[in-house]
N, C-alpha and C positions, 0 to 999 in steps of 0.2 A: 442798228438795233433790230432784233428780231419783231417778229407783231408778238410771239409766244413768249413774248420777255417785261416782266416789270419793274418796277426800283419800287420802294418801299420805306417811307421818311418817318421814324417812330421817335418820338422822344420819350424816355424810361427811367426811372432813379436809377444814381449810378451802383447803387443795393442790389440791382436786378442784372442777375447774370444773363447773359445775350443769346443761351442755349434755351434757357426758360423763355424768352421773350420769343424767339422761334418757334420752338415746341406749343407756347400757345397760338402764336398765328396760321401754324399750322393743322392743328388740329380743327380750330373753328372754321378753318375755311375748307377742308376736307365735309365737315360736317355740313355747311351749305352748301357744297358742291352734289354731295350724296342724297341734300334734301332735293334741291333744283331736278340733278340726273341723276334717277335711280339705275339705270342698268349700270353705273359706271360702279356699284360694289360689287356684281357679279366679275365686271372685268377686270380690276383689280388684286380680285380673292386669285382668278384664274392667272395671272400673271405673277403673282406671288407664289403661288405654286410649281408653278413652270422653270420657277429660277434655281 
């Protein structure tokens, strides 16, 4: 297993489709990640750009 790797054990109704359940985990955790490390929305914007 990598150290840059996690698993992730969520229990969901089975009503919740599994792209929703992502999309929200992902977004919250991008948003604390941008609250903790600010420089990392500059480096992103510039990486999204670049591709």
């Amino acid at each position: 297993m990598k150290p840059d790797h996690i698993h992730v054990f969520v229990d969901v109704p089975q009503t919740a489709a599994s792209c929703d359940v992502v999309r929200t985990f992902k977004d919250i955790s991008a948003i604390e990640l941008f609250k903790a490390f600010p420089q990392l929305i500059q480096f992103c914007r510039m990486r999204y750009f670049m591709v």
